[in-house]
C-alpha positions in Angstrom: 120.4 139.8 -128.3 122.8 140.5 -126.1 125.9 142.8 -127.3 129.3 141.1 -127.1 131.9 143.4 -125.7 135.1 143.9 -127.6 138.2 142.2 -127.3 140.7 145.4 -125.8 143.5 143.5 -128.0 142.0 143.5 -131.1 141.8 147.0 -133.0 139.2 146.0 -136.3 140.4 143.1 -136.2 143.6 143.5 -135.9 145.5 142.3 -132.6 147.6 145.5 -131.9 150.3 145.5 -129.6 149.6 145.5 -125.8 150.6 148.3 -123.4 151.5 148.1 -119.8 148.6 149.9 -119.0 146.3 147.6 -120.6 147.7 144.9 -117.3 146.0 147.4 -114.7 143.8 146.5 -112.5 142.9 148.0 -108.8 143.6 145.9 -105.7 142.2 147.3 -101.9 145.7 147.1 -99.9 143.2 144.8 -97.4 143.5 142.3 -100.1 147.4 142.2 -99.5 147.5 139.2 -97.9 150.2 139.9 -94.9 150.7 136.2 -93.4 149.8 132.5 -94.9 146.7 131.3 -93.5 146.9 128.8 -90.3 147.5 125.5 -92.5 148.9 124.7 -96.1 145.9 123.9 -98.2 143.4 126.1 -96.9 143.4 128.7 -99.3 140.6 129.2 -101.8 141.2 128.2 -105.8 139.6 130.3 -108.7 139.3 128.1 -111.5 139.0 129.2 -115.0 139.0 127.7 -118.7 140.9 129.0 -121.3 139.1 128.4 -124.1 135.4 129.3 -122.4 136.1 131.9 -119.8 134.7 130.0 -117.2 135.2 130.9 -114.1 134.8 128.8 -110.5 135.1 129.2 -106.9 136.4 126.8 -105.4 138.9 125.4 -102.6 142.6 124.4 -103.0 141.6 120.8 -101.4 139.2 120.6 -104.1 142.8 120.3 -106.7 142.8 116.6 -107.3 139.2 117.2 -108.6 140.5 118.9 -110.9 143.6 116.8 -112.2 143.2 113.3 -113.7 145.3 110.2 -113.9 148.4 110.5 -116.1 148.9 114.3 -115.6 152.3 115.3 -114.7 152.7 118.1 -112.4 155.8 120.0 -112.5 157.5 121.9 -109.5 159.9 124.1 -108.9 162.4 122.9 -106.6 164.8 126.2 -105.6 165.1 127.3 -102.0 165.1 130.8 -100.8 167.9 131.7 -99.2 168.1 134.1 -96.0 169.4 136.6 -98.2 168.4 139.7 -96.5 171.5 141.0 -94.3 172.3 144.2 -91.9 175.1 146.2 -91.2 176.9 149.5 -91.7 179.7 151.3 -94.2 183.1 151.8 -92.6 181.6 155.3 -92.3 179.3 154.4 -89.9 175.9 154.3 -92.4 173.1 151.9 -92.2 172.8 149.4 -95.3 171.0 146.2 -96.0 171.8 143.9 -98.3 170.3 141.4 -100.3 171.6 138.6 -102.0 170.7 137.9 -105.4 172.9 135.4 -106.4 175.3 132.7 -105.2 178.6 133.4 -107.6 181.0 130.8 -105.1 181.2 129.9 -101.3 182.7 133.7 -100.5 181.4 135.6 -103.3 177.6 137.0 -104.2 175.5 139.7 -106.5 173.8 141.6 -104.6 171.2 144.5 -103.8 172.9 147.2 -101.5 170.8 149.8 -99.9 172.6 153.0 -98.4 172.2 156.3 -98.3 175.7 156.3 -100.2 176.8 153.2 -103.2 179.5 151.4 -101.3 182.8 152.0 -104.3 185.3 148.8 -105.2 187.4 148.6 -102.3 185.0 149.7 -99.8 184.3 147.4 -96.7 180.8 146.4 -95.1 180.7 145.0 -91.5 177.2 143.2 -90.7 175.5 143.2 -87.4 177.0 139.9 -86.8 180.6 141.5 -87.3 181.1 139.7 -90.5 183.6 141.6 -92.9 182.8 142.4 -96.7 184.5 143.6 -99.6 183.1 145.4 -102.1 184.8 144.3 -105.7 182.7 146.6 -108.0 179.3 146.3 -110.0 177.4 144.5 -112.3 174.8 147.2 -113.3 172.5 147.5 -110.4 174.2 144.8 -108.7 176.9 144.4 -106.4 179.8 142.1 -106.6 181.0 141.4 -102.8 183.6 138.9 -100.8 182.9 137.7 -97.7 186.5 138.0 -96.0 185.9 135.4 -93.0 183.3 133.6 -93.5 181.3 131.6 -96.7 178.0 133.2 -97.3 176.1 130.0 -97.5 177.0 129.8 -93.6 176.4 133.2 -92.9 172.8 133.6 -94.5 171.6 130.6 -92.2 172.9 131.8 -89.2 172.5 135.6 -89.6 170.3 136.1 -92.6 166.5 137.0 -92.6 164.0 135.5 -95.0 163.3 137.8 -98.0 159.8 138.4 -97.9 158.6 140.5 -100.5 158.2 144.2 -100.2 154.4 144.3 -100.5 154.7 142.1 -97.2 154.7 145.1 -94.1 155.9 143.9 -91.5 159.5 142.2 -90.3 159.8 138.4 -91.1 159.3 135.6 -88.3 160.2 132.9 -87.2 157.1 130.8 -88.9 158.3 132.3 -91.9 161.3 129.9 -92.0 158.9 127.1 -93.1 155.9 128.9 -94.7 158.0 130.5 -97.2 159.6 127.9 -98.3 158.0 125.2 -100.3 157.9 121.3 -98.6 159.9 120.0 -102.0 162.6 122.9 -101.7 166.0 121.6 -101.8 168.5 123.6 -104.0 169.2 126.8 -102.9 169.5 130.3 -104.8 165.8 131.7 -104.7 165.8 135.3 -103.3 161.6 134.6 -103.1 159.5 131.8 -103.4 157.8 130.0 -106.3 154.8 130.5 -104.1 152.5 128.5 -106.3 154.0 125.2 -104.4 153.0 127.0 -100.9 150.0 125.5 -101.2 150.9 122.1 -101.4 151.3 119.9 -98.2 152.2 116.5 -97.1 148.6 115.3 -97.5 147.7 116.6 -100.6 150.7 115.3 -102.6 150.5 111.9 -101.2 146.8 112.0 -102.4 147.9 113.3 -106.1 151.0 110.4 -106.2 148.2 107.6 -105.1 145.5 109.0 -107.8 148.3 108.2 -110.8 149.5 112.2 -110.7 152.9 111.9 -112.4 155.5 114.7 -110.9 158.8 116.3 -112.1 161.1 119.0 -110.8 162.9 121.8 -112.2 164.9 124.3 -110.6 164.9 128.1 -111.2 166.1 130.4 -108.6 163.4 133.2 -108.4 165.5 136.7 -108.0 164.8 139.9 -106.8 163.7 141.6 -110.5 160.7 139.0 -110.4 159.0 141.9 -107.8 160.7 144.9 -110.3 157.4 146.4 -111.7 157.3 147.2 -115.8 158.3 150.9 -116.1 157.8 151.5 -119.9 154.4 151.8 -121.9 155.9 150.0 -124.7 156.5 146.4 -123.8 158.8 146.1 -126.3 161.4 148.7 -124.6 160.7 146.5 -121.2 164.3 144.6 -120.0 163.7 141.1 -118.5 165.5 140.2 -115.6 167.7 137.0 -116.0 167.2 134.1 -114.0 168.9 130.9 -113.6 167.5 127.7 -114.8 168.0 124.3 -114.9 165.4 121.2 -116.7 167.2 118.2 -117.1 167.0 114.9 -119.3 164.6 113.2 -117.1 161.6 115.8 -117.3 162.2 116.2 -120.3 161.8 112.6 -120.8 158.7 112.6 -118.7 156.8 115.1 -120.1 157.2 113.0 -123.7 155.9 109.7 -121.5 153.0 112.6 -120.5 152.1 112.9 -123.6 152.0 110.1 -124.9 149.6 108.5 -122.5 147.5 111.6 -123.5 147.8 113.6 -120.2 148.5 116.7 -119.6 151.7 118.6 -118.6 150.7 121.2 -115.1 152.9 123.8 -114.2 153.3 124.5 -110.8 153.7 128.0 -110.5 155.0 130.7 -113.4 159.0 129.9 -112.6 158.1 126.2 -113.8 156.5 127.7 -116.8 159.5 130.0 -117.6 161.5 127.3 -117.2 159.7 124.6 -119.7 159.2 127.4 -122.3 162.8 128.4 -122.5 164.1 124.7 -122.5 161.8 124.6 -125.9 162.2 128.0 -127.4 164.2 126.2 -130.2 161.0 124.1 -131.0 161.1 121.1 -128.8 161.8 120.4 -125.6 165.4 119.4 -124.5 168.1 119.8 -121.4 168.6 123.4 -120.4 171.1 125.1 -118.1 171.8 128.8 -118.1 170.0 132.1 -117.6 166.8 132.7 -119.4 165.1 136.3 -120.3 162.2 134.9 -121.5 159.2 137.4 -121.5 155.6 135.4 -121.8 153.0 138.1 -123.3 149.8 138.0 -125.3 150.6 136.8 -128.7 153.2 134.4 -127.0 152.9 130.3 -128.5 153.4 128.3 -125.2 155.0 124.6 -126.3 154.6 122.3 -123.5 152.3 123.2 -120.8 148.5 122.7 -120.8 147.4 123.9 -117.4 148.9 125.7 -114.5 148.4 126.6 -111.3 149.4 129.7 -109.9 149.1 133.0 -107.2 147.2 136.3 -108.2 150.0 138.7 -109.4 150.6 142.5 -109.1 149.1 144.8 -111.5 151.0 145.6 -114.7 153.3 143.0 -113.8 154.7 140.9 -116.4 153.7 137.5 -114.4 150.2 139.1 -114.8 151.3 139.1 -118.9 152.3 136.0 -118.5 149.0 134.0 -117.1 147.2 136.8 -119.3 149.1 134.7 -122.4 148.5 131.4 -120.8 144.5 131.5 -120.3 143.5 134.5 -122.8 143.5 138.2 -122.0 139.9 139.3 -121.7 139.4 136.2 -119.7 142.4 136.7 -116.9 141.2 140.6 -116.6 137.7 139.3 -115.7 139.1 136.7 -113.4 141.1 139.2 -111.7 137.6 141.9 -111.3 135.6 138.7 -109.6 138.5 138.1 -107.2 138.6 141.3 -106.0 135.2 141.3 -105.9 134.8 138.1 -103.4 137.7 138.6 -101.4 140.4 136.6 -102.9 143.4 136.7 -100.9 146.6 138.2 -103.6 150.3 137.5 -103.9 152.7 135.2 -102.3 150.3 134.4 -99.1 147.3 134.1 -101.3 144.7 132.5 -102.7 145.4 130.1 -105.7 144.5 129.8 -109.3 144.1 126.7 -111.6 144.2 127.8 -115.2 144.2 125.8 -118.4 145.5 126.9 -121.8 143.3 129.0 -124.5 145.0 127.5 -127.7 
């Protein structure tokens, strides 16, 4: 007979609490992947069931396979801003900025990096001889004035696409449209919901035509999505907030969804995040706020059945989020055989379709 191996959760018998080491896994940087592949829709797609621990290889083409009639498939519609700036203090030293969020047409939160904090009062000139004011902090955030210009303007004409910081190189032009999702139309990401990268003109006319239902919410992805977990104790672990927004019409779909017995898909973990926290008081309603919601092993999900998503960062809490989703011994296993065969990881990479391990 062959031995079973233990469950790493489960301590005789008893689930004990998980540790951010437990979400480790090793990644060759050659799995990093640095640019999106040639076309949408190329990439490969690791299948595996929740309940079984099935895994299978298979293409991202291969997704309608895989979906049936009467499923509703729910994206996230933010758009990433150019949020990454340049310039220099009124002393003369190099900073970059990034945008985190949109608080009015002149006014932002934002990361500032300088070998000095800017202090309330200070001024910031960009490369493109834009004038900011520095008005004080928000904890690690900046609050800054644009003084002649609106920064919705002044990221498109001046900004530079935020890729993340796994990414090595400088952004590119092609990076204006392949990091950006084809349904992205309200802006306030500061990355993308990179799930939806994969998705191209063809393939969602061929999911609308086989009876694929689909909904949008919005959640503008910040900057503390990349923040790794910095405490054993997942307990003593601070979520970043994020904005949100699911309104009376998905809501309304995903009831139609269920009662024709199909099966509510998230589109990426920001969809998730955002369906979860529009239910955390027991059912589903209209949301609009921030949410802090941390989705870990032991976590009861309420409204999504399956989802498709990227291959996230070690000890990540995305990672303890899909771990929660599809089981964790499975998602650790799933994680090994990727690296094993090559799977491309994180924002330009390969794809996973996971259902639900009640």
């Amino acid at each position: 007979m062959r031995a079973r191996r233990a469950d790493p959760a489960r301590v005789s018998g008893i689930i004990r609490a998980m540790k951010r080491s437990d979400f480790h896994f090793d990644l060759p940087p050659e799995l990093i992947a640095q640019r999106p592949l040639a076309r949408r829709g190329a990439s490969r797609l690791l299948c595996l069931d929740g309940p079984s621990g099935r895994l299978e290889d298979r293409l991202f083409a291969a997704l309608p396979d895989l979906l049936r009639p009467g499923d509703l498939l729910v994206f996230n519609d933010t758009r990433v801003m150019r949020a990454r700036l340049f310039g220099r203090k009124e002393s003369g030293g190099r900073l970059e900025i990034l945008v985190e969020r949109l608080l009015g047409p002149d006014q932002v939160l934002a990361h500032v990096r300088a070998s000095k904090s800017p202090k309330p009062g200070g001024r910031l000139r960009l490369e493109s001889g834009h004038a900011l004011e520095c008005l004080g902090r928000e904890g690690e955030l900046f609050h800054l004035r644009a003084l002649d210009a609106e920064f919705p303007a002044l990221m498109e004409r001046h900004g530079h696409m935020p890729l993340p910081p796994y990414i090595q190189r400088p952004d590119e032009v092609a990076d204006l449209e392949r990091y950006q999702t084809l349904y992205a139309r309200r802006l306030g990401a500061v990355a993308a919901p990179t799930a939806g990268l994969h998705f191209d003109a063809e393939m969602l006319t061929r999911l609308a035509a086989q009876g694929v239902a689909s909904a949008h919410v919005t959640l503008h992805v910040g900057a503390g999505t990349f923040q790794p977990v910095r405490v054993e104790d997942l307990d003593e672990h601070p979520m970043h907030a994020e904005w949100l927004e699911v309104d009376e019409e998905v809501c309304a779909q995903v009831e139609r969804t269920r009662a024709r017995g199909g099966r509510v898909v998230a589109v990426g973990t920001t969809s998730v995040r955002s369906l979860e926290t529009a239910a955390a008081p027991g059912t589903l309603a209209p949301y609009r706020g921030e949410t802090r919601l941390f989705i870990r092993p032991g976590y009861r999900f309420r409204v999504v059945d399956a989802l498709i998503t990227n291959f996230h960062l070690p000890e990540s809490t995305l990672l303890m989020l899909v771990a929660a989703f599809s089981g964790y011994p499975a998602i650790m296993a799933a994680y090994r055989h990727a690296v094993a065969a090559g799977y491309r990881f994180f924002s330009y990479g390969d794809a996973m379709f996971l259902t639900r391990r009640d």
